[in-house]
C-alpha positions as CSV (number, residue, x, y, z in Angstrom):
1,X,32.2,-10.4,-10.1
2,X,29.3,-11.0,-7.4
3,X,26.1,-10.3,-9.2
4,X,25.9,-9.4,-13.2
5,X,22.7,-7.7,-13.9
6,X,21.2,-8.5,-17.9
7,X,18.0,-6.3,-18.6
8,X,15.8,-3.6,-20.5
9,X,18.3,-0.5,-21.3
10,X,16.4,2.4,-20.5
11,X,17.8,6.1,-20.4
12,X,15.3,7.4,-17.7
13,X,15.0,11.3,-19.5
14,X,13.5,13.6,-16.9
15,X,11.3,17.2,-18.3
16,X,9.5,19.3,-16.2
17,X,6.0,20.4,-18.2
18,X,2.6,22.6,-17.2
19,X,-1.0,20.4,-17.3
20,X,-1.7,21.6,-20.7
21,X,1.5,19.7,-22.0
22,X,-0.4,16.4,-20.4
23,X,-3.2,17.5,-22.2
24,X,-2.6,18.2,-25.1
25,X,-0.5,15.0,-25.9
26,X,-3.7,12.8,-25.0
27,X,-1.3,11.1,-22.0
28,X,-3.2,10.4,-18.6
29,X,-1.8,11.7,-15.9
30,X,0.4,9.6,-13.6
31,X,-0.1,6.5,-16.1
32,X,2.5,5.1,-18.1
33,X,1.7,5.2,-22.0
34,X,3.9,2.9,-24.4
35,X,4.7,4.0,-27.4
36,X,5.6,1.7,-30.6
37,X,6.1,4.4,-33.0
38,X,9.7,6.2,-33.1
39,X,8.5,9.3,-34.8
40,X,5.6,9.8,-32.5
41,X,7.8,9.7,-29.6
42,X,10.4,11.7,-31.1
43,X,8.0,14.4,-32.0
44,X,7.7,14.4,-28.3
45,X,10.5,14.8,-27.4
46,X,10.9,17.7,-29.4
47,X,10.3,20.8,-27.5
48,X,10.8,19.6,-24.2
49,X,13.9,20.9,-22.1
50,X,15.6,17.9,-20.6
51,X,16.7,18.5,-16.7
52,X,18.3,15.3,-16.2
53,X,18.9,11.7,-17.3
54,X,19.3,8.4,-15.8
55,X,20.6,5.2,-16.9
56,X,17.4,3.0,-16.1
57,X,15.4,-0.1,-16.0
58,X,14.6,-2.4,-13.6
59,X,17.9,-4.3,-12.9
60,X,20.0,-1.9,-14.1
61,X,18.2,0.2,-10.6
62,X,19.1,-3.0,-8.2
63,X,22.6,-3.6,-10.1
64,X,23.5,0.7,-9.2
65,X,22.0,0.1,-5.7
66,X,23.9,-3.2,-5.1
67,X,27.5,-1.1,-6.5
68,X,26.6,1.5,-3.9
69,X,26.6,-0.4,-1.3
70,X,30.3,-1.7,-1.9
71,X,29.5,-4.7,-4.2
72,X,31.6,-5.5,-7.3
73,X,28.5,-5.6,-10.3
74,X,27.8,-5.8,-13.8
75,X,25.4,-5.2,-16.4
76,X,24.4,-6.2,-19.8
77,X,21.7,-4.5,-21.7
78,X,21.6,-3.6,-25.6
79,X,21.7,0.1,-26.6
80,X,22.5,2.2,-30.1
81,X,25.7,4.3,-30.6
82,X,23.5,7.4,-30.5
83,X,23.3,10.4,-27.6
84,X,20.9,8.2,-25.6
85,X,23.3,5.5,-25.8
86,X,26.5,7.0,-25.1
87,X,24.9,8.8,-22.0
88,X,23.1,5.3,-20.8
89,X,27.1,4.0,-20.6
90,X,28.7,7.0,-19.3
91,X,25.4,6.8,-16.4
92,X,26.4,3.1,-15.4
93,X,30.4,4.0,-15.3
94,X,29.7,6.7,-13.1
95,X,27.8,4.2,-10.7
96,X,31.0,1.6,-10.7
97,X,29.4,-0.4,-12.8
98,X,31.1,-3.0,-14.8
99,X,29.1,-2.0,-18.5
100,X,29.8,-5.6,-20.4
101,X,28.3,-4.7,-23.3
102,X,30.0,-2.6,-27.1
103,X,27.4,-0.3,-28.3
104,X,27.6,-0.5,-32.3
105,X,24.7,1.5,-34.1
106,X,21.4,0.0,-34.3
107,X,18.5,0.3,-36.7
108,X,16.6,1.2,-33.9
109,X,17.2,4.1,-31.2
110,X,18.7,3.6,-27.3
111,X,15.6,2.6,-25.1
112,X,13.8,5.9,-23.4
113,X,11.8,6.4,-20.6
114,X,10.1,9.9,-21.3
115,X,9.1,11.2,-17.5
116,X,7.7,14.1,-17.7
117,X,7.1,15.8,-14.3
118,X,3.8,18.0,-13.8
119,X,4.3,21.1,-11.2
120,X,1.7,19.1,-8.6
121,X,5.1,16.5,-8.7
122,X,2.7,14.1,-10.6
123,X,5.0,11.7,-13.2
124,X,3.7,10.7,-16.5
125,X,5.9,8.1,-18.6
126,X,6.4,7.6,-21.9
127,X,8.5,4.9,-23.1
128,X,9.5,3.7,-26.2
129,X,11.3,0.7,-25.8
130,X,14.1,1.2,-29.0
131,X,16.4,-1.4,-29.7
132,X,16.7,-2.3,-25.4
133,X,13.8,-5.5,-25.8
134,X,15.9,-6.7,-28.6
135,X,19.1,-8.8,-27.0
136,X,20.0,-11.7,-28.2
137,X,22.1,-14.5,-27.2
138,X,25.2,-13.1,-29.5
139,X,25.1,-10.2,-26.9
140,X,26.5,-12.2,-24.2
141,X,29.6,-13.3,-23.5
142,X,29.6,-17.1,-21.7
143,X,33.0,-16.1,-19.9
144,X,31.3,-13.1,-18.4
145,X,28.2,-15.4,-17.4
146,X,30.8,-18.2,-16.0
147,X,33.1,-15.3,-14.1
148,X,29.7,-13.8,-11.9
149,X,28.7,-15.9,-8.5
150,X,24.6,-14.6,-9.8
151,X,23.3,-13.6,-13.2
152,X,20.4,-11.5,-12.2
153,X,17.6,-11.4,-14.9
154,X,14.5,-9.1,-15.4
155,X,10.8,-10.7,-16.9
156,X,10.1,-7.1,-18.7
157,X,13.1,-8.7,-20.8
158,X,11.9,-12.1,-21.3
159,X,10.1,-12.0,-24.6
160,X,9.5,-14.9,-27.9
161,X,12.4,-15.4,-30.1
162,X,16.2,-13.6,-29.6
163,X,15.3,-12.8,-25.8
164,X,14.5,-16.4,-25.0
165,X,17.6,-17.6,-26.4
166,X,19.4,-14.7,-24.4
167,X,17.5,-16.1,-21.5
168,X,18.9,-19.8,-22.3
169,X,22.1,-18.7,-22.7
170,X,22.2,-17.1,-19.4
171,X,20.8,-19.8,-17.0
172,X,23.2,-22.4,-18.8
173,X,26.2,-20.2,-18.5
174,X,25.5,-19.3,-14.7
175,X,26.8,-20.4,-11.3
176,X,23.4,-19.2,-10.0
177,X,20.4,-17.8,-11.4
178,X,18.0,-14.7,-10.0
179,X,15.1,-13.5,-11.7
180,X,12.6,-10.5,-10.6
181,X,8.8,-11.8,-12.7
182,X,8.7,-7.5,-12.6
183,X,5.1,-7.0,-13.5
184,X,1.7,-8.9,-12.9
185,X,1.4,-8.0,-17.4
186,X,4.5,-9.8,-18.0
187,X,3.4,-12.8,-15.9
188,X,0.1,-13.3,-17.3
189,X,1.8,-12.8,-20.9
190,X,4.3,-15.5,-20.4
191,X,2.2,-17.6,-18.2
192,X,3.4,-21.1,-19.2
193,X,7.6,-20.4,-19.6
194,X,7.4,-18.2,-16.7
195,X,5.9,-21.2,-14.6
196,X,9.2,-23.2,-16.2
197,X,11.7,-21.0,-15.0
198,X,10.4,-20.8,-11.6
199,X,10.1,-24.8,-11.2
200,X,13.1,-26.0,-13.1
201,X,15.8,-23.4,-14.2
202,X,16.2,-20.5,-11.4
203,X,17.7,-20.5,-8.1
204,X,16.4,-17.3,-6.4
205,X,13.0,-16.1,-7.3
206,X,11.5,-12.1,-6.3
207,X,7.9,-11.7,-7.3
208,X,5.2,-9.4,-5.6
209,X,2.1,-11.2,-3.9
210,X,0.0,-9.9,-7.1
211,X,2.9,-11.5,-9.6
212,X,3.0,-14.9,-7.7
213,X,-0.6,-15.3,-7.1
214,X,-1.4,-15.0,-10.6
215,X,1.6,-17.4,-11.8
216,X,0.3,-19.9,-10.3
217,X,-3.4,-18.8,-10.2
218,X,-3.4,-19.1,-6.3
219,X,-6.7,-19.2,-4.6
220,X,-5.2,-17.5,-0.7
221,X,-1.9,-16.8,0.0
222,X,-1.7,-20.2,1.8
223,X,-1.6,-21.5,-1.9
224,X,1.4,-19.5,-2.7
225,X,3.0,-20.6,0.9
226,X,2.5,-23.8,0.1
227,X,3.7,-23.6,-3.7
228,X,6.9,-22.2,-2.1
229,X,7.4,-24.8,0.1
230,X,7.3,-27.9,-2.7
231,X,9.9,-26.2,-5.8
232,X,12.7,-26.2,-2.8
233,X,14.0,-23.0,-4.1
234,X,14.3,-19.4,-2.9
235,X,11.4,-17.6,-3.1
236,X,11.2,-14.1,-2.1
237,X,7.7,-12.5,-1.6
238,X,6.8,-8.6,-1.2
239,X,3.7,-8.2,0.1
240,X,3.0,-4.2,-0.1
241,X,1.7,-2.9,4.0
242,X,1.7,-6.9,4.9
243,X,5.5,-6.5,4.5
244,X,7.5,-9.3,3.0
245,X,8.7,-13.1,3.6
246,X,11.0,-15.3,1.9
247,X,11.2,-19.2,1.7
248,X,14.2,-21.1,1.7
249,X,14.5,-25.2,0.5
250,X,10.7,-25.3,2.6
251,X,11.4,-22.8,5.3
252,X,9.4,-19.7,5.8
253,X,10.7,-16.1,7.0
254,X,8.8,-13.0,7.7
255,X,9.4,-9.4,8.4
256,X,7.1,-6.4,8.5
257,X,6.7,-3.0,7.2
258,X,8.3,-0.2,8.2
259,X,5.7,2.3,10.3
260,X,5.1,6.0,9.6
261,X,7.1,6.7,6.5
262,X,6.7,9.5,4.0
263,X,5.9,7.6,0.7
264,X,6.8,10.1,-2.1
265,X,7.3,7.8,-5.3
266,X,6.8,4.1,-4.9
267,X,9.0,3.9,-8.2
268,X,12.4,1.6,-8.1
269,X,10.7,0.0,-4.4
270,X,10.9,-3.4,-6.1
271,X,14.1,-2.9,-7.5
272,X,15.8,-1.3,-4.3
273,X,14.5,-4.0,-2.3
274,X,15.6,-6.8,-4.3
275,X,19.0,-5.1,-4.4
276,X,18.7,-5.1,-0.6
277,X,18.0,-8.5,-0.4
278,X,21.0,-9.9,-2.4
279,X,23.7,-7.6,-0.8
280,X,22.4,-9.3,2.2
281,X,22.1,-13.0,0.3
282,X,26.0,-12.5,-1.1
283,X,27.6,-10.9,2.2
284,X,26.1,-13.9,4.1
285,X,23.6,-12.2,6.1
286,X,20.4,-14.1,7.9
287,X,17.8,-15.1,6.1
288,X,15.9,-12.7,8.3
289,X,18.7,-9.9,7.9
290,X,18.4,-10.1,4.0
291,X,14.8,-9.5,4.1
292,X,15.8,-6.4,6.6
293,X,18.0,-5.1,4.3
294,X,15.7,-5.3,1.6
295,X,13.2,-3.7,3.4
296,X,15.6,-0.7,4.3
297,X,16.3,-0.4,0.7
298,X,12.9,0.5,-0.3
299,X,12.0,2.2,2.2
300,X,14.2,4.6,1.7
301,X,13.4,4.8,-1.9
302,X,9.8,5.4,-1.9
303,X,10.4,8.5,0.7
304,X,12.3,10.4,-2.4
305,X,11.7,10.8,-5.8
306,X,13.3,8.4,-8.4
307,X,14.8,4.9,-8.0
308,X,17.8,6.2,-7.4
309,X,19.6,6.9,-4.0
């Protein structure tokens, strides 16, 4: 297998709802609200009519994206035998997608991400997390970790405890090692180990310029250049309208944005691009093509709605 994805399980359930649904639910429009209580969400979910559901989260996005282009994937992520569940696998399947991982039920529910879509085309999200943040190292299987060329990791994942062990388990099982630091919350929550795993324990790195600059509490961007330059690893950068660059063992590479696009939905734009970016890094592109076709990815993406194309 080239690349086996291991994240955050989330069944991406899409309602359509009027302004006084927003309202009247105290959620703030176009923000995401988590939610830590199972009845509250539920109670939620009540009287909504479902259009559609996805089989989500952040690496599960680039792991779908990276099978539609022609790759051989797989992915790991922890979800209930429930209707969430069962739909999650059956989602991933559909996609080519090697599922390594037996659903059993759970004292908690299949991760959900709640989207509910106002007629303006505005998206509020509510997610409730369920039993998806809970993997532990018993939910991996070393000779599926051994049998993959990169074990692709997520930081929403990375969390005290069962996680961390997960997250051990992983890099010491793997031929290579990716991992996406996915949000500028998750880097300033895990400060310290995420710091570890960039310096001493991952091969290939994708952060945002916000991410990286606060990981290593840059001053300028020169800082982060020249932080990239001393760990001798790859380092992939995304820099919003500056574009994006990646350094490689000291070297630096650089492409631009795309000009005049149609942004619809910026969601899944990290994901699609770092799925761009290791079709490229697996299939032996460039250096330079890899960032191309990472940048291709997303721009695609954010002209439609969804992180899914």
């Amino acid at each position: 297998m080239k690349i086996l994805g291991i994240g955050n399980a989330i069944v991406d359930v899409i309602c359509k709802v009027d302004e006084n649904f927003i309202k009247n639910n105290n959620l703030t429009k176009g923000l995401m609200k988590l939610f830590f209580d199972e009845k509250e969400f539920k109670q939620l979910l009540t009287n909504l009519k479902i259009e559609k559901t996805v089989s989500g989260g952040s690496v599960a996005n680039s792991i779908v994206a990276l099978s539609q282009l022609g790759n051989e994937v797989g992915f790991i992520g922890k979800i209930s035998d429930d209707n969430f569940g069962i739909k999650y696998e059956e989602g991933l399947i559909k996609e080519n997608v090697n599922y390594l991982y037996s659903r059993k039920k759970e004292n908690l529910p299949t991760g959900t991400c709640l989207i509910l879509v106002t007629p303006d085309s505005e998206r509020t999200m509510c997610t409730y997390l369920g039993i998806a943040g809970k993997i532990s190292n018993e939910d991996l299987n070393s000779n599926d970790l051994k049998k993959s060329e990169i074990i692709f990791l997520e930081g929403y994942l990375w969390d005290e405890g069962e996680p961390q062990k997960a997250f051990e388990k992983a890099i010491l099982n793997s031929n290579k090692t990716a991992m996406s630091l996915s949000d500028q919350f998750c880097v300033d929550r895990h400060k310290p180990n995420f710091l570890n795993l960039v310096k001493n324990k991952l091969d290939i790195i994708f952060a945002n310029e916000g991410e990286i600059t606060s990981l290593i509490d840059a001053k300028n961007f020169d800082q982060v250049i020249t932080f990239g330059k001393e760990i001798q690893k790859h380092l992939i950068i995304t820099r919003g309208e500056k574009g994006a660059i990646s350094i490689i063992n000291g070297e630096v590479f650089e492409i631009k944005v795309k000009k005049n696009l149609k942004i619809i939905d910026l969601t899944g734009a990290g994901d699609l691009f770092a799925a761009g970016y290791l079709h490229g890094y697996i299939n032996e592109f460039s250096p330079q093509e890899c960032l191309g076709k990472g940048t291709d990815m997303s721009s695609k993406i954010i002209q439609q709605i969804g992180a899914r194309i």
